[in-house]
Backbone as a printed PyTorch tensor [residue, N CA C, xyz], in Angstrom:
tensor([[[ 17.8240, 120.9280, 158.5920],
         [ 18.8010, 120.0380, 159.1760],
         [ 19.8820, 119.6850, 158.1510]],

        [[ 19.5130, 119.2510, 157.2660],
         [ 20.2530, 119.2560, 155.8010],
         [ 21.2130, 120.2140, 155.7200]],

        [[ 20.8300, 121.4710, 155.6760],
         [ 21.5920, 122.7630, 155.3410],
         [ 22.9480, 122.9800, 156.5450]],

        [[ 22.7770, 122.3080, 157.6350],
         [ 23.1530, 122.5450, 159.0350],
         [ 24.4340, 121.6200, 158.9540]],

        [[ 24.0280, 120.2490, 158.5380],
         [ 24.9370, 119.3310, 158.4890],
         [ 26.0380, 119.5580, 156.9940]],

        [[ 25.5510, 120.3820, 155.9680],
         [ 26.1070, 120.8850, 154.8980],
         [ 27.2820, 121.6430, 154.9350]],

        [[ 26.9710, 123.0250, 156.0020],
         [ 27.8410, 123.5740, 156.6780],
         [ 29.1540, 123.5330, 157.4490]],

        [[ 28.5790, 122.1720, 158.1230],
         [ 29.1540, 121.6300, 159.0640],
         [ 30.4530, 121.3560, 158.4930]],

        [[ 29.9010, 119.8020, 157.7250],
         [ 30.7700, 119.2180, 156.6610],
         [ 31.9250, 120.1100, 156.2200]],

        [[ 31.3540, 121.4920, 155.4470],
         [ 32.0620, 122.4410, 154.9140],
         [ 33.4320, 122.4570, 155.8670]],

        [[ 32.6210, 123.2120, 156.8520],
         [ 33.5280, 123.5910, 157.6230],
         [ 34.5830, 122.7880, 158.1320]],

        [[ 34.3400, 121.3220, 158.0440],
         [ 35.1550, 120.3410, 158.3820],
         [ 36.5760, 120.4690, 157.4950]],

        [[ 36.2010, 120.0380, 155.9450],
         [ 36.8950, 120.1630, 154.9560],
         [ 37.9240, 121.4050, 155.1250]],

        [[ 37.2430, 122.5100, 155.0850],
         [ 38.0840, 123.5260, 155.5600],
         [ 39.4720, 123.5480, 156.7780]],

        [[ 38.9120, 123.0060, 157.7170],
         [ 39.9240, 122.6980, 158.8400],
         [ 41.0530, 121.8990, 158.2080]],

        [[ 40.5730, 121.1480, 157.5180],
         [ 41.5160, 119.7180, 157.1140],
         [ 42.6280, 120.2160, 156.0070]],

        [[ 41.9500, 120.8360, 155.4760],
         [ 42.3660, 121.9830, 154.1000],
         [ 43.9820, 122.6640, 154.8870]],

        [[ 43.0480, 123.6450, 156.1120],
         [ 44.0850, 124.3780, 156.3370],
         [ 45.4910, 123.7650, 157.0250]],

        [[ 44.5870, 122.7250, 157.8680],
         [ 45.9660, 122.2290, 158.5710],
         [ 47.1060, 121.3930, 157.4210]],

        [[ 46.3240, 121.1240, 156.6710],
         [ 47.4940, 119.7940, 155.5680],
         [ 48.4240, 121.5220, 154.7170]],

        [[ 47.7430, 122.4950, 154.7690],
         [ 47.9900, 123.6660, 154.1840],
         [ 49.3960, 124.1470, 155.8240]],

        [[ 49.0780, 124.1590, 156.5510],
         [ 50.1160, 124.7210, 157.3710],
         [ 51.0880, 123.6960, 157.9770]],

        [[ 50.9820, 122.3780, 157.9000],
         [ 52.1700, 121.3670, 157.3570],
         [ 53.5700, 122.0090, 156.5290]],

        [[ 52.3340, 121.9660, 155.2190],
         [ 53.2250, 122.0660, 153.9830],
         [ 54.1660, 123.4000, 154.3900]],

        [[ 53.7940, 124.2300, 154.7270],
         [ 54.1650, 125.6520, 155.0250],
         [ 55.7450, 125.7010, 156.3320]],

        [[ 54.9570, 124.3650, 157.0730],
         [ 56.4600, 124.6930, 157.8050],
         [ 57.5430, 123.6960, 157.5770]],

        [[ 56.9930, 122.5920, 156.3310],
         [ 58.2860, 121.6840, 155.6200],
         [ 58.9120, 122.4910, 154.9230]],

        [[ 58.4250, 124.0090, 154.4680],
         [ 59.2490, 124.4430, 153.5410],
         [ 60.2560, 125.7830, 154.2260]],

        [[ 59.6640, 126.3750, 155.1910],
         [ 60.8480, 126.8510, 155.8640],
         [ 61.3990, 126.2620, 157.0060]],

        [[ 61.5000, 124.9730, 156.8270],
         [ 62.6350, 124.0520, 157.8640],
         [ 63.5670, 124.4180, 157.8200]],

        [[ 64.5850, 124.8140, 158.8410],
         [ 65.9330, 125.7460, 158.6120],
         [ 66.8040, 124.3060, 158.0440]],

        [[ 68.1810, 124.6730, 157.3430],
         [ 68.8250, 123.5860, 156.8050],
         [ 70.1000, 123.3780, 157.9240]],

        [[ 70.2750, 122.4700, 158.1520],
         [ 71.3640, 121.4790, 158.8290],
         [ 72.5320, 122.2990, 158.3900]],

        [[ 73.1820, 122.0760, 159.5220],
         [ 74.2360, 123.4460, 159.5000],
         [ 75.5570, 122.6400, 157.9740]],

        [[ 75.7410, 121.2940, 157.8980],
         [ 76.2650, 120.6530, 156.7770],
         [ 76.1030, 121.0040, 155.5940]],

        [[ 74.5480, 121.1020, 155.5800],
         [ 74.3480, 121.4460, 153.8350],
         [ 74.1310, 123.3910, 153.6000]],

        [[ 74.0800, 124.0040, 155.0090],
         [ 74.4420, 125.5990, 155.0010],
         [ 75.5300, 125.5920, 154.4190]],

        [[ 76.7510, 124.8220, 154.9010],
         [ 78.0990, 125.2110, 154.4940],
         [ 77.7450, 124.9060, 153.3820]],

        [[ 77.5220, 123.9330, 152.5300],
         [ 77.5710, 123.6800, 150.9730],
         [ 77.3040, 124.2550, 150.2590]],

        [[ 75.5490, 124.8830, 150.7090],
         [ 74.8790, 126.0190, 150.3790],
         [ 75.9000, 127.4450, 149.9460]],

        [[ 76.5490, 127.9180, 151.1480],
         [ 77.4270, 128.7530, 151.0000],
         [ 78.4460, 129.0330, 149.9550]],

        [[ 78.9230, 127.5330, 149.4170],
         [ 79.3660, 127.3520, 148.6850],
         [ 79.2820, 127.7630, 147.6500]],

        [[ 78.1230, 127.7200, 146.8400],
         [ 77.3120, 126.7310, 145.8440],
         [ 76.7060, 128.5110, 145.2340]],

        [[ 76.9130, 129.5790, 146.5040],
         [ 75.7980, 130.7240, 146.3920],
         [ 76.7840, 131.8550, 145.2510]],

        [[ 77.9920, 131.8960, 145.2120],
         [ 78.4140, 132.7450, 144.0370],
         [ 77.8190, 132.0200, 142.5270]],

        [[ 78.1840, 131.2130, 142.5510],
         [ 77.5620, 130.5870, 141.0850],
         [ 75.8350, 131.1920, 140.7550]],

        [[ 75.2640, 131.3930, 141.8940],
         [ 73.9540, 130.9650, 141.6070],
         [ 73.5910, 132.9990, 141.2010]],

        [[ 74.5680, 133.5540, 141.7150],
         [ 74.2450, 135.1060, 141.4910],
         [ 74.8340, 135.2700, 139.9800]],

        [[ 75.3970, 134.0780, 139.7510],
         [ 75.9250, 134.2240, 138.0850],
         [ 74.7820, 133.5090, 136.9120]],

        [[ 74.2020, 132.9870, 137.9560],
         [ 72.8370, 132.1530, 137.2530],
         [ 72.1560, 133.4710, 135.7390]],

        [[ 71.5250, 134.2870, 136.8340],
         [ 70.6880, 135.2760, 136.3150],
         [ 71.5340, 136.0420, 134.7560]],

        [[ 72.4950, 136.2620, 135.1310],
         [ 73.7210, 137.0690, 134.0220],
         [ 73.6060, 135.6180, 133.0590]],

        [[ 73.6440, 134.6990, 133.7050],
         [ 74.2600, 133.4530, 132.1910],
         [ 72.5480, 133.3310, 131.1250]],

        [[ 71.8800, 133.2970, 132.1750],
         [ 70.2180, 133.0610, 131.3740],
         [ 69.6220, 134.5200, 130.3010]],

        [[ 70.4870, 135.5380, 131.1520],
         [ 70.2730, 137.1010, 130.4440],
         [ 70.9820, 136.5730, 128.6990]],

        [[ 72.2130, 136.2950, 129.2360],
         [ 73.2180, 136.0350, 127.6780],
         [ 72.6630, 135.0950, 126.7630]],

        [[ 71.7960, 134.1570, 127.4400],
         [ 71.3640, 132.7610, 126.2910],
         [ 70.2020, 133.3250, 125.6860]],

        [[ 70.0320, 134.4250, 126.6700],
         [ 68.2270, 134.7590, 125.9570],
         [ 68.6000, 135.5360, 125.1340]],

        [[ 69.4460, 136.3440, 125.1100],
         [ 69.7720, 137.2470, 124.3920],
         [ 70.2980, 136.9470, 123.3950]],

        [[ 71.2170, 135.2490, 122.9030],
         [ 71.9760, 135.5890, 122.1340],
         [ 70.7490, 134.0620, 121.3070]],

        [[ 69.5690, 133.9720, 121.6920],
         [ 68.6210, 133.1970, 121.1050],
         [ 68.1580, 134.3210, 120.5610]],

        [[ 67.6780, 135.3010, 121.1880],
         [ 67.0880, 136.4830, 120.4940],
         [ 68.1230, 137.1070, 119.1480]],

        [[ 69.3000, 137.1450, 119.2590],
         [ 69.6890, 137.5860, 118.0630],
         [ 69.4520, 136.7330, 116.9520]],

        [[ 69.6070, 135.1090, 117.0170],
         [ 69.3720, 133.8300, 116.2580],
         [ 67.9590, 134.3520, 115.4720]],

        [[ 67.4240, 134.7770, 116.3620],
         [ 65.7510, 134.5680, 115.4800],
         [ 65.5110, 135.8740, 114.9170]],

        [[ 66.3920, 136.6390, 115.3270],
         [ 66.0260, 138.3850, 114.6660],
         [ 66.8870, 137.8210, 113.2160]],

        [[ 67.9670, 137.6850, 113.3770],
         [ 68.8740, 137.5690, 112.1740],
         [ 68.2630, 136.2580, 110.5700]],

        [[ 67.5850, 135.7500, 111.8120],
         [ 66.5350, 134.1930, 110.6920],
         [ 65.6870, 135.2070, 110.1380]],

        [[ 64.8580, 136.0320, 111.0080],
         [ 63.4980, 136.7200, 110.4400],
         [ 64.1200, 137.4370, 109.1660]],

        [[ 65.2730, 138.2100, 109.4320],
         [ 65.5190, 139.4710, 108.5250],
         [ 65.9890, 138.4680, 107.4370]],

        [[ 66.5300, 137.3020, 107.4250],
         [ 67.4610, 137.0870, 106.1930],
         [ 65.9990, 136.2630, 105.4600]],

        [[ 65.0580, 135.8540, 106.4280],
         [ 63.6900, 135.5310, 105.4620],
         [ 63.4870, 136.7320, 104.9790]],

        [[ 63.1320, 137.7930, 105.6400],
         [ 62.5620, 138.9520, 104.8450],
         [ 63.3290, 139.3370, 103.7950]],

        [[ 64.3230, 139.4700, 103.5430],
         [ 64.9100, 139.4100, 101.8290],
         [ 65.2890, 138.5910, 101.4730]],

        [[ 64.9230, 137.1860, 101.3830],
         [ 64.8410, 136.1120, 100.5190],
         [ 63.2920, 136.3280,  99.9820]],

        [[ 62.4430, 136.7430, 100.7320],
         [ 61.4620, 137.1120,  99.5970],
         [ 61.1880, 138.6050,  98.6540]]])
């Protein structure tokens, strides 16, 4: 009886699990209000420049620390 009501339980949790789980799922593809689409629209060339600007910072951090390493390596 133990084992039965164990299950049960389980299975309860589970339900509760999934539904708070398929909530979350359709707060996040809520379509957006046609107001903040337009803004969105806006807002969307910059964001394809995102990727290119983060490429250049990484890259030009990466030269910072190549150029530190080497000028340690012949200071010793």
């Amino acid at each position: 009886m133990r084992a039965a009501f164990s299950i049960l339980g389980l299975v309860i949790v589970l339900a509760i699990v999934m539904f708070s789980m398929k909530q979350q799922t359709k707060s996040l593809t809520r379509p957006l209000p046609e107001a903040a689409s337009a803004q969105a629209g806006a807002s969307a060339p910059a964001a394809r420049n995102l990727p290119q600007s983060v490429q250049m910072q990484v890259q030009g951090s990466l030269d910072q620390a190549a150029s530190a390493a080497a000028s340690a390596a012949t200071e010793q």
